[in-house]
PyMOL Python script that loads the backbone (N, CA, C, O; Angstrom):
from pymol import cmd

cmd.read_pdbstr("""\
ATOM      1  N   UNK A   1      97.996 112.997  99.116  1.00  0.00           N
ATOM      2  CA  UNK A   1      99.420 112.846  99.000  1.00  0.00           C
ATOM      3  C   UNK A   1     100.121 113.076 100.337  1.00  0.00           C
ATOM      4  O   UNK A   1     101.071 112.327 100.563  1.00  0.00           O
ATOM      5  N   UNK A   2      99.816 113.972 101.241  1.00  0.00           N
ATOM      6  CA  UNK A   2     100.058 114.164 102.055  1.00  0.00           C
ATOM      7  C   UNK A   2     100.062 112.814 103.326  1.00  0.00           C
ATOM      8  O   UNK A   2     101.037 112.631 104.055  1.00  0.00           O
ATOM      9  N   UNK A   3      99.180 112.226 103.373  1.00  0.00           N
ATOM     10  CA  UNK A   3      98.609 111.585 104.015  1.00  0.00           C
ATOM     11  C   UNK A   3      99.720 110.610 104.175  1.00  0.00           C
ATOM     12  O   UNK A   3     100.429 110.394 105.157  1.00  0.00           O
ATOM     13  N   UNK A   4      99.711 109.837 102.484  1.00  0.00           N
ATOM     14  CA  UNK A   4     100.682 108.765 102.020  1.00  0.00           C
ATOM     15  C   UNK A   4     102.516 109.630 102.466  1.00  0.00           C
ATOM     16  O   UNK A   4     103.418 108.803 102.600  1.00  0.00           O
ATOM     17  N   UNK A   5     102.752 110.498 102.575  1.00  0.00           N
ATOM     18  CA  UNK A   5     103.671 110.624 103.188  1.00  0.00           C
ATOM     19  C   UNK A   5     104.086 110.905 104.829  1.00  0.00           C
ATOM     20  O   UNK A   5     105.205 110.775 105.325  1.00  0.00           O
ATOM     21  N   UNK A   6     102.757 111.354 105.543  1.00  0.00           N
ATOM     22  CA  UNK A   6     102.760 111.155 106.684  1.00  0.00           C
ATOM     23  C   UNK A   6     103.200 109.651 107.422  1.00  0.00           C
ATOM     24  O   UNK A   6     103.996 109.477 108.345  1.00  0.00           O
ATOM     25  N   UNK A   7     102.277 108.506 106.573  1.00  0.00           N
ATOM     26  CA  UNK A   7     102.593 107.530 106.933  1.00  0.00           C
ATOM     27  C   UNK A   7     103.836 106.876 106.644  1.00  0.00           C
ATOM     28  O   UNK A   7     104.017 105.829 107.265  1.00  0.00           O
ATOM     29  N   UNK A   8     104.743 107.245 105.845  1.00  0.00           N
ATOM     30  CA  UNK A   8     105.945 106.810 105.348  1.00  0.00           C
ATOM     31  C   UNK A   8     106.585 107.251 106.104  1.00  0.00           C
ATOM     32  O   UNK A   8     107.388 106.411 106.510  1.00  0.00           O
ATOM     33  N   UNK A   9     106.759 108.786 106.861  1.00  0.00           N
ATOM     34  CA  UNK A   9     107.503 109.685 107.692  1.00  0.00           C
ATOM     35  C   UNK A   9     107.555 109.546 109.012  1.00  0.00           C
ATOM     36  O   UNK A   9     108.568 109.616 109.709  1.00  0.00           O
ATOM     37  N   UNK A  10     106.112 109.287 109.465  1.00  0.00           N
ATOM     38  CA  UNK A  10     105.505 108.484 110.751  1.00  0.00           C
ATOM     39  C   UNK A  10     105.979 106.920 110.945  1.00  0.00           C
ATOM     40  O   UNK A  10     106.071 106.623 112.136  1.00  0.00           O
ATOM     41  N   UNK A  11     106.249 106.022 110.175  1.00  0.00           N
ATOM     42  CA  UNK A  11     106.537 104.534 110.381  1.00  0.00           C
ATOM     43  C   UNK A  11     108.113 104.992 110.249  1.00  0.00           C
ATOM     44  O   UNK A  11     108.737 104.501 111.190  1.00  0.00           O
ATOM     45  N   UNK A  12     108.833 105.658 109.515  1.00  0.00           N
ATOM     46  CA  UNK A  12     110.161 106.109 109.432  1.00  0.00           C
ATOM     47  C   UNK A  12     110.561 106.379 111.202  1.00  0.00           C
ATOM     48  O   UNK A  12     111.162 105.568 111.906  1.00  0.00           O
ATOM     49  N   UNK A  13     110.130 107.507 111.567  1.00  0.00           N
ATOM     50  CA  UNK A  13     110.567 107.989 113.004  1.00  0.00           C
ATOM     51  C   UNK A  13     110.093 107.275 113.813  1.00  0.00           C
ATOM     52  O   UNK A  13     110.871 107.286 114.766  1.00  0.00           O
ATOM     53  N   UNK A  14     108.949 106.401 114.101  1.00  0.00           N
ATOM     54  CA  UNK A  14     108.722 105.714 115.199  1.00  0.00           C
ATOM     55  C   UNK A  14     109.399 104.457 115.259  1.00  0.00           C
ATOM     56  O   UNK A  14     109.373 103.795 116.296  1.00  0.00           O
ATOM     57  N   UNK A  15     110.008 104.067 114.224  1.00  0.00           N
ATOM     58  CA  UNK A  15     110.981 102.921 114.296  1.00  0.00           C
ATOM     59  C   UNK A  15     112.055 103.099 114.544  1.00  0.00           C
ATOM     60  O   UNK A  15     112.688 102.131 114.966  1.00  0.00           O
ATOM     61  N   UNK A  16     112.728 104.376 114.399  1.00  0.00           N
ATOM     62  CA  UNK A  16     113.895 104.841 114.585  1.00  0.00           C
ATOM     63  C   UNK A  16     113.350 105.742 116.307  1.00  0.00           C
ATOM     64  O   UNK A  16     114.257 106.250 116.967  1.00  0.00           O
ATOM     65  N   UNK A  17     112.564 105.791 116.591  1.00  0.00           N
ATOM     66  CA  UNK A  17     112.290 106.356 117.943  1.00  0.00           C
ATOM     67  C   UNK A  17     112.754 104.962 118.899  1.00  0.00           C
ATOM     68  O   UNK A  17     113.209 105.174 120.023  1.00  0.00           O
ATOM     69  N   UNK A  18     112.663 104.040 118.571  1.00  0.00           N
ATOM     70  CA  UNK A  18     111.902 102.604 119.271  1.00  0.00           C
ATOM     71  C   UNK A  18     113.530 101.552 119.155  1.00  0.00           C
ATOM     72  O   UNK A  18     114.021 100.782 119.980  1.00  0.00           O
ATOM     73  N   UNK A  19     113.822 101.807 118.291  1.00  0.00           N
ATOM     74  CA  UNK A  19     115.184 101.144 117.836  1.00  0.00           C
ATOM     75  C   UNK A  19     115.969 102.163 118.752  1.00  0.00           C
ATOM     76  O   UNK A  19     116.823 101.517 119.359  1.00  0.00           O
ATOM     77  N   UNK A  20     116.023 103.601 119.118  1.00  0.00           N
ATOM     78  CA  UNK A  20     117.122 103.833 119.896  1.00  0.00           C
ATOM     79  C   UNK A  20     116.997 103.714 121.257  1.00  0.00           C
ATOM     80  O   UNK A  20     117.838 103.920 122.132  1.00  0.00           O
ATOM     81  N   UNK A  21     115.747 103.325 121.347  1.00  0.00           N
ATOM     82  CA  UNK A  21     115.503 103.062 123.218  1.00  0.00           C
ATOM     83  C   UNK A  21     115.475 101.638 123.506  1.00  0.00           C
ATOM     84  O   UNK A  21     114.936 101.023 124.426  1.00  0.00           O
ATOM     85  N   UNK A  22     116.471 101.081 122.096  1.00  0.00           N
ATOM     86  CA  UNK A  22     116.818  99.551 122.775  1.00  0.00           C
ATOM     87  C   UNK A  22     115.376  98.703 122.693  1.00  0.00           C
ATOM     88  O   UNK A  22     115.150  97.793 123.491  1.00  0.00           O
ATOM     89  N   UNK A  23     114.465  99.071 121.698  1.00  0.00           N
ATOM     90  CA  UNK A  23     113.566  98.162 121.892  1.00  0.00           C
ATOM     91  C   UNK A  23     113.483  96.781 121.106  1.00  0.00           C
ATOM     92  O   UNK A  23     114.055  96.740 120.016  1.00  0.00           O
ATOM     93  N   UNK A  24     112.726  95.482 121.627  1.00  0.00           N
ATOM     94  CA  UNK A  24     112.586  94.574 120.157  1.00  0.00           C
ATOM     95  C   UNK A  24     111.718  94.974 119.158  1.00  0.00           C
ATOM     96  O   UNK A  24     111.119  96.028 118.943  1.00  0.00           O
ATOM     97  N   UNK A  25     111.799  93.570 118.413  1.00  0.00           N
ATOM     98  CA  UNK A  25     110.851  93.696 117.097  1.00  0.00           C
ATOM     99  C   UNK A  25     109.547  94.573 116.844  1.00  0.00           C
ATOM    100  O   UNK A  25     109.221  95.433 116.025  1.00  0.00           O
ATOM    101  N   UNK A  26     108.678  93.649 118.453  1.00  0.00           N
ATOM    102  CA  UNK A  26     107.055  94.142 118.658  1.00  0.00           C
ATOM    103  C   UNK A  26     107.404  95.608 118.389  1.00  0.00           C
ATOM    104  O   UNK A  26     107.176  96.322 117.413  1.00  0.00           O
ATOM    105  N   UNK A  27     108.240  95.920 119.948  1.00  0.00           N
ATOM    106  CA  UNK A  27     108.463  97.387 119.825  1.00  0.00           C
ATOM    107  C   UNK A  27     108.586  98.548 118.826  1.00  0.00           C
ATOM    108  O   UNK A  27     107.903  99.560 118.666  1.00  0.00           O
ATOM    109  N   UNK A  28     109.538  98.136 118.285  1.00  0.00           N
ATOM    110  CA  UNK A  28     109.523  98.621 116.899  1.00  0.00           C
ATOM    111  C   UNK A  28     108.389  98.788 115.761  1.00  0.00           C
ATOM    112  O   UNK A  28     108.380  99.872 115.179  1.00  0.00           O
ATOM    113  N   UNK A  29     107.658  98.048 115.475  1.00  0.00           N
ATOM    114  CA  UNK A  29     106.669  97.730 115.015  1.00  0.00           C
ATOM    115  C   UNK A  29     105.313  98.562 115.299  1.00  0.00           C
ATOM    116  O   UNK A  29     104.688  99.226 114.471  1.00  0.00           O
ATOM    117  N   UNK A  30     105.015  98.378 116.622  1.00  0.00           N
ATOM    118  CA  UNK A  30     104.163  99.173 117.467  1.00  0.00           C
ATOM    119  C   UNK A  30     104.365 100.600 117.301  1.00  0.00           C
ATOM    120  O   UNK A  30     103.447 101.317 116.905  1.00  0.00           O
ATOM    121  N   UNK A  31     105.793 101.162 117.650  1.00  0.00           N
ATOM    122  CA  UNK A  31     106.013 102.500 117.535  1.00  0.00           C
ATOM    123  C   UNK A  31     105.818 102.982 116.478  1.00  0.00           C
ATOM    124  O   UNK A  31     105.261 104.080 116.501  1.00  0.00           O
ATOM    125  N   UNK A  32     106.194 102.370 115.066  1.00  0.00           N
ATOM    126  CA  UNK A  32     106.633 102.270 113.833  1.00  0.00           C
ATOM    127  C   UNK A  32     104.468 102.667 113.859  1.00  0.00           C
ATOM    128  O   UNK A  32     104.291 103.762 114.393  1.00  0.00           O
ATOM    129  N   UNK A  33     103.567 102.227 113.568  1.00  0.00           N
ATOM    130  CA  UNK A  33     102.168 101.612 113.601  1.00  0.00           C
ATOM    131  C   UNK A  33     101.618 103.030 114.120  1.00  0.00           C
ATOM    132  O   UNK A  33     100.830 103.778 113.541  1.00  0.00           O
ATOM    133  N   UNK A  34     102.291 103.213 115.463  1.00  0.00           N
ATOM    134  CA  UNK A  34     101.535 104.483 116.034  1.00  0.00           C
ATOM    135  C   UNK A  34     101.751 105.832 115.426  1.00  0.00           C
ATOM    136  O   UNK A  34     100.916 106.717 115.239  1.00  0.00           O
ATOM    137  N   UNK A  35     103.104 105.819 115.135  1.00  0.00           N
ATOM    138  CA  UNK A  35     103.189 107.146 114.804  1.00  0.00           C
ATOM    139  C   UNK A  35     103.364 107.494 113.114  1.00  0.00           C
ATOM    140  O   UNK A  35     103.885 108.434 112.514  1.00  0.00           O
ATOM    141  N   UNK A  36     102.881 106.641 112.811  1.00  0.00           N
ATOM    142  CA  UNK A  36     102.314 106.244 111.497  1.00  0.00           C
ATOM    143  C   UNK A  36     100.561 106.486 110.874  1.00  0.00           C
ATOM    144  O   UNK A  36     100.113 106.496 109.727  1.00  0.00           O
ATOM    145  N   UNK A  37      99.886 106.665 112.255  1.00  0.00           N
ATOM    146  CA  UNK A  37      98.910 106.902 112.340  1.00  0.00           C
ATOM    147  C   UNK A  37      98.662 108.605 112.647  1.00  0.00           C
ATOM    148  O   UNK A  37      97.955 109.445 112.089  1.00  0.00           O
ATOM    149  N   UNK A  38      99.526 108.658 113.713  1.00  0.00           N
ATOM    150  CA  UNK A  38      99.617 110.019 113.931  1.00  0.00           C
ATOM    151  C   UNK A  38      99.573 111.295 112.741  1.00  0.00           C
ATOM    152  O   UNK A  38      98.726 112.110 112.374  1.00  0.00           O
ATOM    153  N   UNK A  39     101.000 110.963 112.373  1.00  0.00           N
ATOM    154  CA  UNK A  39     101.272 112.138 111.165  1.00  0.00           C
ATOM    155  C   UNK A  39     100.209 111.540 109.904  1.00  0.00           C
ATOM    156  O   UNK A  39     100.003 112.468 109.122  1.00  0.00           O
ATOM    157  N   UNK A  40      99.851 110.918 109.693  1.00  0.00           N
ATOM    158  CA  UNK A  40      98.453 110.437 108.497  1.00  0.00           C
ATOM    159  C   UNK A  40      97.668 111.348 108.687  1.00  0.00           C
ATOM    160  O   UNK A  40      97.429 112.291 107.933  1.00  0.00           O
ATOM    161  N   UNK A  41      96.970 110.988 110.284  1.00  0.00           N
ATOM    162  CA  UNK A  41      96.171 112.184 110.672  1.00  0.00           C
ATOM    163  C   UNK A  41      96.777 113.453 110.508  1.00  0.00           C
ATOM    164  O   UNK A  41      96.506 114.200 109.568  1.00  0.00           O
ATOM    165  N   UNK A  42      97.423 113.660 111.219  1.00  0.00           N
ATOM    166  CA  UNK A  42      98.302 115.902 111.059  1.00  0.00           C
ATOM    167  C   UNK A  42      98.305 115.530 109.040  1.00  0.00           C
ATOM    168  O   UNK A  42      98.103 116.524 108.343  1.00  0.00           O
ATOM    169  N   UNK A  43      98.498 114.349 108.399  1.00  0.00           N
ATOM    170  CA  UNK A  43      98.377 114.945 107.246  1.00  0.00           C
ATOM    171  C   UNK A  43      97.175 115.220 106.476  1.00  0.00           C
ATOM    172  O   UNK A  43      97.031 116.059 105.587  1.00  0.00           O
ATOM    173  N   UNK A  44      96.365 114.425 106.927  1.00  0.00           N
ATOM    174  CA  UNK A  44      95.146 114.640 106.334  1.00  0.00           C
ATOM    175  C   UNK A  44      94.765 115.813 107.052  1.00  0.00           C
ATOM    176  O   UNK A  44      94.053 116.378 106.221  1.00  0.00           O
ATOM    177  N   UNK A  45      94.788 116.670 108.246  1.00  0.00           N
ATOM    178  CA  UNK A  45      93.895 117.606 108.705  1.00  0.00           C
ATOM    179  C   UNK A  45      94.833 118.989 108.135  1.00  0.00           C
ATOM    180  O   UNK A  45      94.434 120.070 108.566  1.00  0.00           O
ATOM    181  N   UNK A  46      96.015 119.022 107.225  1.00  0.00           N
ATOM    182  CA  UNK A  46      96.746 119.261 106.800  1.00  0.00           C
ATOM    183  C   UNK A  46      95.861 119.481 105.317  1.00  0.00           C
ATOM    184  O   UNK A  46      95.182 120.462 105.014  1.00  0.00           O
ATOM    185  N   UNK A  47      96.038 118.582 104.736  1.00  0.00           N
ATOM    186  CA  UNK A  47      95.091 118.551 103.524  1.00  0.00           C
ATOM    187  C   UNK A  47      93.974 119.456 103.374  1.00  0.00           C
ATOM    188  O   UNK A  47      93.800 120.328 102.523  1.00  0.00           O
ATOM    189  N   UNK A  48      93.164 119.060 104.450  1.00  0.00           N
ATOM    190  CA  UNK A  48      91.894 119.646 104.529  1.00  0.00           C
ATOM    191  C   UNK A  48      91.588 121.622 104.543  1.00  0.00           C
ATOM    192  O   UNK A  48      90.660 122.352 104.196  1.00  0.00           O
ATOM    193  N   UNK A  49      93.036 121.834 105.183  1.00  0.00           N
ATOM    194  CA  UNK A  49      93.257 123.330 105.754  1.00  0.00           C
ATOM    195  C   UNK A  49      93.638 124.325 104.840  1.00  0.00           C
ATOM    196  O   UNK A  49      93.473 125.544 104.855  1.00  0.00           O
ATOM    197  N   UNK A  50      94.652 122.911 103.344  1.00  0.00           N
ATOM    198  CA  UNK A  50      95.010 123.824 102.533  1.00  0.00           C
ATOM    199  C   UNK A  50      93.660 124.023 101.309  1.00  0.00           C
ATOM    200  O   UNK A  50      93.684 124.995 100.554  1.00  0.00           O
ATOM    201  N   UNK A  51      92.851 123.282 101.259  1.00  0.00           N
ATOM    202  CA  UNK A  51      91.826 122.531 100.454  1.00  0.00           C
ATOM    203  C   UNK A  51      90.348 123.805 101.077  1.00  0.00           C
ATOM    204  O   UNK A  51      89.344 124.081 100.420  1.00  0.00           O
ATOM    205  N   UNK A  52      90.640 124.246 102.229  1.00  0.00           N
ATOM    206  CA  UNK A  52      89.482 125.078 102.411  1.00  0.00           C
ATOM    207  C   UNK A  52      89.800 126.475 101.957  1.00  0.00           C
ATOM    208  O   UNK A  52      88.996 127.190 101.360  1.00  0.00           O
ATOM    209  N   UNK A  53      91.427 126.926 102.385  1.00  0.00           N
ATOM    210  CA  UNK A  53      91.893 127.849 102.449  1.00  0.00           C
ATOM    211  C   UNK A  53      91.763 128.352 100.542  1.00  0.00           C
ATOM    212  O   UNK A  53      91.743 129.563 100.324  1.00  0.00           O
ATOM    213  N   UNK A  54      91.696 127.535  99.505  1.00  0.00           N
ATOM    214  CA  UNK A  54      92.377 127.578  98.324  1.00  0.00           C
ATOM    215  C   UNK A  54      91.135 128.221  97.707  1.00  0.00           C
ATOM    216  O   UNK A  54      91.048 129.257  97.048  1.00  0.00           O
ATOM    217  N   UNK A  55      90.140 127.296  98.106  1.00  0.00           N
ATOM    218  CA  UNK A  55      88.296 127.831  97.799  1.00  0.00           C
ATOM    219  C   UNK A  55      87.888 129.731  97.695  1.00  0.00           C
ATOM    220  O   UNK A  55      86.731 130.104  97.502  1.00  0.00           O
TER     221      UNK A  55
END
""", "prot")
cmd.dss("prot")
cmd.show_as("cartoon", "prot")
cmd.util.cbc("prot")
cmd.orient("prot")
């Protein structure tokens, strides 16, 4: 669950990162892509921390 909201939160801010530095479409897109990937990852290693801790 986490994950699926990283990527919603991550494509959220990197488009809005990318859109205020005046970028185009690609741009947007790209930023939107990367940091979409990013927080997926912090969410899944997120997941994992609460998932060991709970054991």
């Amino acid at each position: 669950m986490l994950v699926i909201i990283g990527i919603i939160a991550g494509a959220l801010v990197g488009g809005w990162r990318a859109k205020s530095r005046g970028g185009k479409t690609a741009d947007i897109l790209q930023y939107a892509a990367v940091h979409a990937m990013i927080f997926a990852l912090a969410g899944l290693f997120l997941t994992l921390i609460i998932h060991r801790t709970m054991v």
